[in-house]
N, C-alpha and C positions, 0 to 999 in steps of 0.2 A: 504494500500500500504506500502512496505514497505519502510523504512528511509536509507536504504545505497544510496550510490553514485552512479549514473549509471554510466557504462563503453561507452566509445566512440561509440561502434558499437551498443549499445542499444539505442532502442526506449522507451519515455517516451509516455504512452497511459494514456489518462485521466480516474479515475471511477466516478460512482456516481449511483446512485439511482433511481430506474424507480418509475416515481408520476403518469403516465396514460400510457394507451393501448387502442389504436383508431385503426380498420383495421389491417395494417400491419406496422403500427407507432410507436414510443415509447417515450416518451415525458421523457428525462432523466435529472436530477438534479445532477451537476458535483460537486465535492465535492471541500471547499473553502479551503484546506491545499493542494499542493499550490494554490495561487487561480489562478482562469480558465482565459482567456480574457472574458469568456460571463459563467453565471450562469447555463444556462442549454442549452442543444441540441434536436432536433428534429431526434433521431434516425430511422434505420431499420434494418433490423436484416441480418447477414451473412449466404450467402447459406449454408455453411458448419454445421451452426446449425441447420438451417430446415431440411438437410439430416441424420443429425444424433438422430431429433425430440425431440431438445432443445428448449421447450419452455420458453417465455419471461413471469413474471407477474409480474404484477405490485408488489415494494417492493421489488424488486431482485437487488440485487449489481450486476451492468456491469461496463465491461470495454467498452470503444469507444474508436475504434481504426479509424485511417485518420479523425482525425476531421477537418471541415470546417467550422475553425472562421467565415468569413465573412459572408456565410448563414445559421450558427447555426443550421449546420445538421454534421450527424455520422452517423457509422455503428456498432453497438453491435459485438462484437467480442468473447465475454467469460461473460457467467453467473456465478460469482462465488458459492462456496457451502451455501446453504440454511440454517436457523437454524431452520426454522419452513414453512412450508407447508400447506394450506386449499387448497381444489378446490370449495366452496360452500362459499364464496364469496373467489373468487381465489388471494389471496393473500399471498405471501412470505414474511418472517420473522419476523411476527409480534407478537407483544409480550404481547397483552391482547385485551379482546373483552369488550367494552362499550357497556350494553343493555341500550336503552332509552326508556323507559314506559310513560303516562302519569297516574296523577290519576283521570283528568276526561277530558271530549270531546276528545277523550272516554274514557269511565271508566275503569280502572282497572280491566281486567278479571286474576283473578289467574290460572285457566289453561290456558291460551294460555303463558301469564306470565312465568309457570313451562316448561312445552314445550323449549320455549325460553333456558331460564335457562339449562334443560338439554344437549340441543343444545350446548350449549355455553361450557361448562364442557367438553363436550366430544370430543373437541379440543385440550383438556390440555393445552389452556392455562389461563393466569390470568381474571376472572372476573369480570366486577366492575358492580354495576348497579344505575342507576339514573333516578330520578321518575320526569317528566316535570309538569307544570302546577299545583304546588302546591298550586300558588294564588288563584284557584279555587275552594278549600274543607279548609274547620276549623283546626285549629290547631289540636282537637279534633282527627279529621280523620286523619291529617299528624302523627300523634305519635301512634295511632294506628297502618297503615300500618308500620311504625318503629318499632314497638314492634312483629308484626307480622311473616315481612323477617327476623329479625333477630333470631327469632327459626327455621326460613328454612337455617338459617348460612351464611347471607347477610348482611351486613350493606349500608342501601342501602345513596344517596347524593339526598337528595329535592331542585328542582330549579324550576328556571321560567325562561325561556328566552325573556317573555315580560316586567317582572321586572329587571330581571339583579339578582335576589335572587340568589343564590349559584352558578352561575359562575366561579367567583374568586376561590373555592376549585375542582370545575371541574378541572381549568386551571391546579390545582396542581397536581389532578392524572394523568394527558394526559405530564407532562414536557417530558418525556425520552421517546425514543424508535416509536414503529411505533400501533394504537390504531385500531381496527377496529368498527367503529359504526355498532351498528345493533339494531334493532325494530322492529314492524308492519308498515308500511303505517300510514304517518297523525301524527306521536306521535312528532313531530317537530326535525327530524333528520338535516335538508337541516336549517330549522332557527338555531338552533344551530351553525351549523358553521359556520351561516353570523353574527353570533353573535361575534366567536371565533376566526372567520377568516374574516374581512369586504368585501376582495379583493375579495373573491370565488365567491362573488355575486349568489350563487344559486336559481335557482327558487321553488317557496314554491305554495304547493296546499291547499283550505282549506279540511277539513273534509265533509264525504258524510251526508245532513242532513238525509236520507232514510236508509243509512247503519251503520251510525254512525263508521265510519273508515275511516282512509286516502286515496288520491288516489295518484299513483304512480308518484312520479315526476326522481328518478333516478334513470337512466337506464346503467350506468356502473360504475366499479370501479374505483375511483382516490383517491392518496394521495390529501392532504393540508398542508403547514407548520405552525406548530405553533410559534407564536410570541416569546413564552419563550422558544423554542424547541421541539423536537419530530414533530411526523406527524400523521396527521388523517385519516383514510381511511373511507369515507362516501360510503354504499353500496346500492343496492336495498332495496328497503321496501318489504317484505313479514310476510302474517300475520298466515302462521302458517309453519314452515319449518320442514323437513322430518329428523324425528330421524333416524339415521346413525348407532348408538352403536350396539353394539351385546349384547345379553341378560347376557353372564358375565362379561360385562366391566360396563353394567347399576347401576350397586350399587354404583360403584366409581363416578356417576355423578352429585350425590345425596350429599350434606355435611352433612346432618343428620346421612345416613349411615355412612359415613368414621367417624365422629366424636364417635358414637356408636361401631365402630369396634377400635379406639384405645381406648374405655373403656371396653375389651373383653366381648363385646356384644352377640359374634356371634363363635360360637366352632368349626365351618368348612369352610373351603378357598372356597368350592365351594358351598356355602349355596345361594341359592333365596329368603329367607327372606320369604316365604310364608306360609307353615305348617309346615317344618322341627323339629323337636322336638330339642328344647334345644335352640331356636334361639330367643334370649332379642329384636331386632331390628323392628320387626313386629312390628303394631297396636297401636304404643302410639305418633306418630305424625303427622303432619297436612297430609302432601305430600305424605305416606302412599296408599291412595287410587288411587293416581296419579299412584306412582311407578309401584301397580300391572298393571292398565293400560298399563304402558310403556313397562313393563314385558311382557306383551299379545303380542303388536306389536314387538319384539324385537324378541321373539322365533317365532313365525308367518315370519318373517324376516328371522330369521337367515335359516328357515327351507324350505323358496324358493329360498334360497342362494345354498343350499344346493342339489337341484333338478335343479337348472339352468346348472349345466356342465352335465348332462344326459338328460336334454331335455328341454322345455321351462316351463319357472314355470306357475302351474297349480294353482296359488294364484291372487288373486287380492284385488287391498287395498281400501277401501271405507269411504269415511268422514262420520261422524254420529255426532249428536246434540252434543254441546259444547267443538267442536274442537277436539274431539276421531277421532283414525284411525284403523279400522282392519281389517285382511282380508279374502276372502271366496275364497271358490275353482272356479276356472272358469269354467263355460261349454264349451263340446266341439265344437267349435266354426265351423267344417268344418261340424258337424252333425245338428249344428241348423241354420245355413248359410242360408239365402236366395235365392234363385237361381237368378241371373239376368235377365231379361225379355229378353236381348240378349240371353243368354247362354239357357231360354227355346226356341226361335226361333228357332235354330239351332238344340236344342237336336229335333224338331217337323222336321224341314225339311231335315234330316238327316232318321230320323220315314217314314216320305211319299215317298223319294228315293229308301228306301228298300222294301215298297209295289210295289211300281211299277214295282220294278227289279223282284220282286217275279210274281206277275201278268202278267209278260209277257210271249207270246206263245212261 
């Protein structure tokens, strides 16, 4: 807001910060310069913005205009301009993404892990990643996996949220701005922030003994404040989310490739890293055989992308052993169709109508 003096005939409208989206609610957090009678409001949003199909997300700077001290209710007036955008976990302005892993119960899978990761990247924005349940593998194995991410161009933070181990440096990357947690299911996203936050009081599920994965405890997005500042956005758990990029945006998701392309690794702007002759960047690190993978799904992507405004895509995407995706051509679905038992009914007594019409004198 800005600092001049208002004029007589102007109205002072409070802003502040949307922490949750419940229905057609908004649970707004008013900002303390100057400060409010009450900390936050229970907004809803103005026709004017529905009809113009201004949507509200959570992390958006509003204005509330006619607020109602006494029942701590508003009505959103103006979204101001966005600095950053997701719709997969639909969040506005936030300024980096916390993956939380654990390294064991369950263990450590490196592709679903990289998955993650490229997910994360192809947001643009800041990454951080943090490995839960350290108490539970040797030193041995903690330095390992340390030695590991950090040729994938990670550094990654080892904690434990039942010990309280590496908390305090979490605390420090989370001070500024708005964090979006994200994970699998189970890897203790929801503990963590009753750690970090006592108040959110979240509820926590354990791990599946059959599946050995988490089951889903949260089911939409909300900020949390933190204690030294910034906000947290805890999202659904999903344990393997759907890469987005396009096949020439996929190299930049990669910090192997970008750090190998500022050592001119690679002699053309639109090189895939695959056979191209002359290309350094191929076949000498770990994630390597990930990429082509992600390379597979990405042109398979881009090229039902590509056939959806001339007719419906003739692709479909199928899971395969150790979290791979890719896709086959569909059959045609009105040629191998079933018929319905109705729809033979009727084709039969439709059939006997016209014998009889014919057999008549």
């Amino acid at each position: 807001m800005s600092d001049r003096p208002l004029m007589e005939s102007e109205v002072w409208y409070p802003q502040g910060t949307v922490l949750a989206v419940q229905a057609n609610f908004y649970h707004v957090q008013l900002d303390s310069n100057p400060p409010p009678p009450t900390p936050s409001l229970l907004c809803t949003r103005r026709t004017r913005l529905k009809k113009v199909g201004q949507q509200v997300m959570v992390g958006d700077r509003v204005v509330v205009e006619e607020p109602d001290w006494e029942g701590n209710r508003g009505a959103i007036g103006e979204v101001l301009p966005r600095r950053t955008e997701l719709d997969r976990p639909p969040v506005a302005n936030a300024d980096r993404i916390l993956l939380l892993f654990t390294l064991d119960e369950p263990s450590l899978d490196p592709w679903q892990l990289s998955r993650f990761l490229v997910k994360a990247e192809s947001t643009q924005l800041s990454v951080e990643l943090c490995l839960n349940k350290c108490d539970l593998v040797n030193e041995q194995e903690q330095e390992a996996w340390r030695s590991r991410l950090r040729q994938w161009g990670y550094e990654p933070l080892l904690m434990s949220v039942k010990t309280g181990s590496g908390l305090e440096a979490l605390e420090q990357r989370l001070e500024r701005g708005i964090t979006i947690l994200a994970g699998p299911s189970g890897v203790g996203k929801s503990s963590t922030i009753n750690r970090l936050i006592p108040q959110a009081n979240l509820r926590v599920a354990q791990v599946s003994g059959k599946l050995g994965r988490g089951r889903h405890t949260t089911r939409h997005v909300e900020l949390f404040e933190l204690e030294q500042g910034g906000l947290l956005a805890d999202t659904p758990g999903f344990n393997q989310p759907q890469l987005t990029t396009t096949a020439q945006n996929l190299g930049d998701c990669f910090p192997e490739i970008r750090q190998r392309r500022d050592g001119n690794g690679c002699h053309f702007s639109d090189c895939r890293h695959r056979d191209e002759p002359g290309c350094q960047i191929r076949g000498d690190w770990e994630r390597y055989e990930h990429y082509l993978t992600f390379l597979e799904e990405a042109i398979a992507q881009d090229t039902a992308q590509q056939h959806s405004g001339e007719e419906e895509s003739s692709f479909k995407r199928k899971a395969q052993a150790g979290g791979e995706r890719r896709y086959e051509p569909k059959l045609a679905s009105k040629k191998y169709r079933r018929q319905s038992r109705r729809r033979q009914h009727q084709t039969l007594q439709e059939l006997c109508e016209e014998l009889d019409e014919h057999n008549e004198p």
